[in-house]
C-alpha positions as CSV (number, residue, x, y, z in Angstrom):
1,X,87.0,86.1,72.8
2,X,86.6,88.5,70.1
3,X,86.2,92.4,71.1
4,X,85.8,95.6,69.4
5,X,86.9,99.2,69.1
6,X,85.0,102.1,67.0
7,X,86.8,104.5,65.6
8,X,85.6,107.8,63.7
9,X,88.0,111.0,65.2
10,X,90.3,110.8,62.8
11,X,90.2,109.1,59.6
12,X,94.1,109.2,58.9
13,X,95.1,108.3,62.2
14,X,93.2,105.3,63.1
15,X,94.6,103.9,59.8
16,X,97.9,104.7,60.4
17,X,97.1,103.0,63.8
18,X,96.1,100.0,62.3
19,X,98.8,100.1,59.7
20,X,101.8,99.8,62.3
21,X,99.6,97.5,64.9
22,X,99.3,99.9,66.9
23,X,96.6,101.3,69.9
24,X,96.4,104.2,72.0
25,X,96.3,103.4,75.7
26,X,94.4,106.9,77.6
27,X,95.2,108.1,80.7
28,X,92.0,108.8,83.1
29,X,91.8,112.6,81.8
30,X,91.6,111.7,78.0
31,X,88.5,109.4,78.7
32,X,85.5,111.2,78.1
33,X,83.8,109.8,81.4
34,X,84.6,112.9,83.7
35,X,83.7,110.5,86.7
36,X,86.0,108.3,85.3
37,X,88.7,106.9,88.4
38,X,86.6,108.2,91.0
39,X,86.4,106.1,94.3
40,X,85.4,106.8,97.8
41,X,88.7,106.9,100.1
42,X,86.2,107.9,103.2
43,X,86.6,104.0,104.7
44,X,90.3,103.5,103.9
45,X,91.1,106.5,105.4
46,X,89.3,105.7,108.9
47,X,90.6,102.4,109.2
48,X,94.3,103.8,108.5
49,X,93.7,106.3,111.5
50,X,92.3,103.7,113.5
51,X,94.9,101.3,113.0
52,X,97.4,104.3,113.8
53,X,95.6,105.1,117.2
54,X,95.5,100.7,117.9
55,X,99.1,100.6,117.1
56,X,101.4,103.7,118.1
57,X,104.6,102.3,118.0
58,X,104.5,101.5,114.5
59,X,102.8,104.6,113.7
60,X,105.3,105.1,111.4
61,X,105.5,102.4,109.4
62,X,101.5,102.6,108.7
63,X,102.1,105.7,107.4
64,X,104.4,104.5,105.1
65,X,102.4,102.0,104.0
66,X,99.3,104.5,103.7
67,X,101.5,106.7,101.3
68,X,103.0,103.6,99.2
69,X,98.7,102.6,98.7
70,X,98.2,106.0,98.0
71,X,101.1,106.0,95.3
72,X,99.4,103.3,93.4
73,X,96.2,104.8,93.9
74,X,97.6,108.1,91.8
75,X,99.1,105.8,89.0
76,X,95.9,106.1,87.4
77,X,96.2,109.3,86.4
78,X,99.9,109.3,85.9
79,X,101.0,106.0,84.6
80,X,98.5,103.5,83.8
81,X,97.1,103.0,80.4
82,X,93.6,102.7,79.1
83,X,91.8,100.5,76.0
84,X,88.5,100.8,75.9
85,X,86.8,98.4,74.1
86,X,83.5,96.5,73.5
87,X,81.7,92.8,73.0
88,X,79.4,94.2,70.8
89,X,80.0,95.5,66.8
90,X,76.2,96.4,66.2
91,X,75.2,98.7,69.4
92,X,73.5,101.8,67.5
93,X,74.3,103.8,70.3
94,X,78.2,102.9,70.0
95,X,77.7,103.9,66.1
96,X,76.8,107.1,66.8
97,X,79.3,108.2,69.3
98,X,82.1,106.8,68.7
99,X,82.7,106.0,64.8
100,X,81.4,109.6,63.9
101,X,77.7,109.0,63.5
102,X,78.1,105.7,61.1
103,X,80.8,107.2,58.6
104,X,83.5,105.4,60.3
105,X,83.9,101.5,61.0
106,X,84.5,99.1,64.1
107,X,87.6,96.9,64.2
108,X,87.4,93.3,65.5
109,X,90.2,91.8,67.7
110,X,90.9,88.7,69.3
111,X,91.6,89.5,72.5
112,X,94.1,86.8,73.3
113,X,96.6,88.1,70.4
114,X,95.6,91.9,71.4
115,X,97.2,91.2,74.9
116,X,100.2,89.3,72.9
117,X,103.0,88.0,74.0
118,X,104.9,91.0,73.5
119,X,102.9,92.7,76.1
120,X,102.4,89.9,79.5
121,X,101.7,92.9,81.5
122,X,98.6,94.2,80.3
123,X,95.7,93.1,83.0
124,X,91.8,93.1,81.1
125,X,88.7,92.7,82.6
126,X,85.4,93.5,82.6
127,X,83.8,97.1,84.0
128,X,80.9,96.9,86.6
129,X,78.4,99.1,86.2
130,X,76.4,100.8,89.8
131,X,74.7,103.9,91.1
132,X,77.1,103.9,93.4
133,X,80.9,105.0,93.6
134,X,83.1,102.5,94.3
135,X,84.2,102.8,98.3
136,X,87.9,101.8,98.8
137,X,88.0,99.4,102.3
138,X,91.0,98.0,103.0
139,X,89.4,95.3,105.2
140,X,88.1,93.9,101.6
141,X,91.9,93.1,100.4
142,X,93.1,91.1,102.8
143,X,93.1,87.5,102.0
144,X,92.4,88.0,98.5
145,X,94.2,86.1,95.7
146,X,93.5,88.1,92.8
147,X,96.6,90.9,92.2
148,X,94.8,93.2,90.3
149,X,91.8,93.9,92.7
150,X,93.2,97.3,93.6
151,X,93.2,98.0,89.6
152,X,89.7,96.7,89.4
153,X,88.8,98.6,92.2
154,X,89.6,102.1,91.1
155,X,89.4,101.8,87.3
156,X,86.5,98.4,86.9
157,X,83.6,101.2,88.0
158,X,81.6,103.1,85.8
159,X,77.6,104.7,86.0
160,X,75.1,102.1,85.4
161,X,74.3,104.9,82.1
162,X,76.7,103.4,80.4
163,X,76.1,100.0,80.8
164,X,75.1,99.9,76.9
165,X,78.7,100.0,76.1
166,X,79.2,96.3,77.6
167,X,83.1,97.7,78.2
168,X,85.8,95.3,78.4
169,X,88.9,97.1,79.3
170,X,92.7,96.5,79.3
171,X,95.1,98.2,81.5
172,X,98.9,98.8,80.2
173,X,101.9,99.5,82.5
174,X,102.6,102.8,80.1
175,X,100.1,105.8,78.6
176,X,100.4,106.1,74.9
177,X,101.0,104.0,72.0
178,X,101.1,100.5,72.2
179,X,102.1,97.4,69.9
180,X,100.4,94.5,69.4
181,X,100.4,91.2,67.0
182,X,99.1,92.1,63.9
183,X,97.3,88.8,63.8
184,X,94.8,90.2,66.4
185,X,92.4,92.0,63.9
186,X,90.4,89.9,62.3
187,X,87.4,91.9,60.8
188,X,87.2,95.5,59.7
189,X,82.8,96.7,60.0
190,X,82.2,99.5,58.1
191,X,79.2,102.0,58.8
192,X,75.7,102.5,57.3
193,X,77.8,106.0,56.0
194,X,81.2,105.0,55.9
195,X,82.1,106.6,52.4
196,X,83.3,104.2,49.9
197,X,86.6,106.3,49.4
198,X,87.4,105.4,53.2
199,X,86.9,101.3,52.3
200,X,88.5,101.5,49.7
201,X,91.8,102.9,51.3
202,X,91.6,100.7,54.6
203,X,91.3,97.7,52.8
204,X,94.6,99.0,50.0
205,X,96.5,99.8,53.3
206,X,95.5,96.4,55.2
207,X,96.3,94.1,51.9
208,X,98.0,90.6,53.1
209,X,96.9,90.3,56.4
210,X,93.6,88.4,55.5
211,X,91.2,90.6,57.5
212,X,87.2,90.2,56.9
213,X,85.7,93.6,55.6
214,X,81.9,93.6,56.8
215,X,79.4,96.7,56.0
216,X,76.4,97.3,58.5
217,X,72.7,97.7,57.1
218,X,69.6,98.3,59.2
219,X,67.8,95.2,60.4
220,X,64.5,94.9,58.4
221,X,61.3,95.2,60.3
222,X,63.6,96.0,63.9
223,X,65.3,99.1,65.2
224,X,68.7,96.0,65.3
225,X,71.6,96.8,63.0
226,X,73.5,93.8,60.7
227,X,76.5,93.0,59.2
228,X,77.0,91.7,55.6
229,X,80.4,90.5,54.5
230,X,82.0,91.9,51.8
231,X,84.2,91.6,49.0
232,X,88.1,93.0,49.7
233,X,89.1,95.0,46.9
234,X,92.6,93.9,47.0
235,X,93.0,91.0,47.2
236,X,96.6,89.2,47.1
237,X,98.9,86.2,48.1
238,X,101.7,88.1,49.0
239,X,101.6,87.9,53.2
240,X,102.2,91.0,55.6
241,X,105.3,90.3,57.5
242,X,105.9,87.0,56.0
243,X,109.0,84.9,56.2
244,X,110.3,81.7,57.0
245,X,113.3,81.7,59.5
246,X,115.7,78.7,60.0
247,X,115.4,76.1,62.3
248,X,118.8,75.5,64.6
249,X,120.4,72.6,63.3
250,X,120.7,70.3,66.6
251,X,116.9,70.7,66.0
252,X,116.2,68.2,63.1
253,X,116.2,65.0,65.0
254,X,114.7,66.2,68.5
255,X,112.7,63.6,70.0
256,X,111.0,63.3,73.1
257,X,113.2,61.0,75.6
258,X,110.4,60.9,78.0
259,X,108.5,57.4,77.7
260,X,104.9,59.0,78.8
261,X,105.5,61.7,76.7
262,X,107.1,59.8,73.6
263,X,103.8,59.8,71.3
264,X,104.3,63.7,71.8
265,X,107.5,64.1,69.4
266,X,106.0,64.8,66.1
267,X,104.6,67.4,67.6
268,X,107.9,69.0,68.3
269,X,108.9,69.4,64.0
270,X,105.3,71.2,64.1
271,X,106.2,73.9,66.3
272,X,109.5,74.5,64.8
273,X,107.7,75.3,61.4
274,X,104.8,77.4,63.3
275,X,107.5,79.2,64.9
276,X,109.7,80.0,61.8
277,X,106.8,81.6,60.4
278,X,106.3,84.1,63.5
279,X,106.7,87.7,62.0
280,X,109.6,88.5,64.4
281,X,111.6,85.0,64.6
282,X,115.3,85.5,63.7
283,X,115.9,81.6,63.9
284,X,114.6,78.8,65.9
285,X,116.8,77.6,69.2
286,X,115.2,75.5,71.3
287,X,112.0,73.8,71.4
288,X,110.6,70.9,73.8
289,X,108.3,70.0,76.3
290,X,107.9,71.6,79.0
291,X,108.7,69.7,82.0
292,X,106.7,71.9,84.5
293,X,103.9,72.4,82.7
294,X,102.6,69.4,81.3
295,X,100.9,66.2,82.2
296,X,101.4,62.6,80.4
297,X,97.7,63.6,79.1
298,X,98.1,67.5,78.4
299,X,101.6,68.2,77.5
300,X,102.6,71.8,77.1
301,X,105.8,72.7,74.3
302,X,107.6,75.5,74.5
303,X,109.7,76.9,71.4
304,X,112.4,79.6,72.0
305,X,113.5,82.0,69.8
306,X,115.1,85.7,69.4
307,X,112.5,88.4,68.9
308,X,114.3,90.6,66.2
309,X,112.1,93.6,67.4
310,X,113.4,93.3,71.0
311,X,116.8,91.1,70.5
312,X,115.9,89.2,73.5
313,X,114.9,85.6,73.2
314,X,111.6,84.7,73.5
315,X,109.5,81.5,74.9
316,X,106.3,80.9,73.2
317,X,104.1,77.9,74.8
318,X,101.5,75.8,72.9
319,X,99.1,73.0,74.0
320,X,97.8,70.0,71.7
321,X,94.7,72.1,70.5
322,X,96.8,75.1,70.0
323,X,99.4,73.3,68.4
324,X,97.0,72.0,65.9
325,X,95.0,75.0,64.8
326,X,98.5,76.7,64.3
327,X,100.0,73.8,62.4
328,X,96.8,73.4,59.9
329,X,97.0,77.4,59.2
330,X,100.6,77.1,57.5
331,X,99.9,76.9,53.6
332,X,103.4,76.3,52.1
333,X,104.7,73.3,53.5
């Protein structure tokens, strides 16, 4: 899925955002929402008191867990972060107030490399828009599967008047800055004003990492906005963050033992040269199939290999499909 963030505050510092893959995760306060993590605690609290009056002896123990729900209720202001972002690139309304009246631009991101595999924690989902405040009921969490209902709960809620933003949000476990795969911008958009000093410098500053540069235009005959593609400036076949990292020796004859999964093995000398060619892969290790996660008929690989960012070793997992597209993007083979 491919979302988007505007940007127009600061010229300088959402470059040098983009430049070190960077994002800024807000706490509630920062938003500029002042409703923004409100939720009704009028039912919770009842059905605390009543389950306190029910059950006396463990008076004590619901307490506790009344303060621990409480505690995570309060992380929202304190400790969780906050990406807002949208589906759409050509809302006028989003133009105007948050890429400083068209003279900033939009960046695109696919959202499965945003969340990355550098970052499993980060939780996304969509915001729900009512007239209403969200009521916290207790009653409504039992029995429910999903982990992150209490997240969705207090921060998933927003006016139905700003329904135009068509919000997609991601949560992090920590305010503040944020890394991500640089891979996960795919398209700069630039404004109906953007000045042509500012494209010029975003797409000097973003050379090698074959991002689209797109410039918006008004819609003839319509009050709809559109996006013509345009030439980069700088163009160059020298890679951002490019390198090719060995592949462990015991690695060069690997085969897949497995009789069901035998036809699978050429796929194994695939991912070893997909993974080599991951911007923070020291060498390859290990790579196979993965015997818990795959099916004679949809086998799952894993390939393992020390992050040189993090110095702890890292498991990447591909499917057939995945496998493929990643495969067919390597140029130098």
């Amino acid at each position: 899925m491919l979302v988007y963030k505007y940007r127009g505050g600061s010229f300088k510092r959402d470059l040098q955002s983009l430049k070190n893959d960077t994002f800024w995760a807000s706490n509630t306060k920062q938003l500029n929402d002042p409703y923004e993590g409100f939720i009704s605690i009028k039912d919770y609290q009842q059905q605390f008191n009543n389950l306190k009056n029910i059950f006396s002896q463990h008076r004590t123990n619901l307490t506790l867990i009344e303060q621990s729900l409480k505690n995570i209720i309060d992380m929202k202001d304190t400790k969780l972060g906050i990406l807002s972002l949208s589906k759409r690139y050509d809302d006028e309304l989003l133009w105007a107030h948050y890429a400083n009246s068209h003279k900033g631009f939009c960046i695109e991101y696919d959202l499965d490399q945003l969340l990355s595999k550098q970052n499993p924690k980060h939780r996304f989902f969509d915001i729900q828009y009512s007239d209403k405040i969200p009521n916290l009921d207790f009653s409504k969490f039992l029995g429910q599967n999903d982990p992150d209902i209490l997240i969705k709960k207090i921060l998933g809620y927003k006016s139905q008047r700003w329904e135009y933003e068509q919000e997609l949000r991601i949560i992090t476990e920590n305010q503040g800055i944020n890394t991500y795969d640089y891979r996960a911008v795919k398209a700069i958009y630039f404004g109906l004003k953007t000045p042509k000093s500012t494209i010029s410098k975003t797409m000097k500053t973003l050379q090698g990492r074959r991002i689209k540069y797109f410039q918006m235009h008004l819609k003839p005959n319509s009050f709809e906005l559109e996006a013509k593609q345009i030439e980069d400036k700088f163009p160059t076949n020298i890679k951002y963050k490019y390198s090719i990292a060995p592949i462990a020796e015991h690695l060069s004859t690997i085969k897949i033992s497995e009789q069901e999964y035998e036809k699978y093995s050429p796929y194994l000398q695939k991912l070893a040269e997909i993974a080599r060619r991951e911007p923070n892969c020291n060498e390859v290790l290990d790579l196979y199939l993965s015997p818990s996660k795959s099916t004679p008929h949809h086998p799952i690989f894993y390939v393992q290999y020390i992050n040189s960012d993090t110095g702890l070793y890292q498991t990447d997992y591909y499917n057939l499909k995945e496998a493929n597209e990643n495969f067919s993007l390597i140029d130098d083979l």
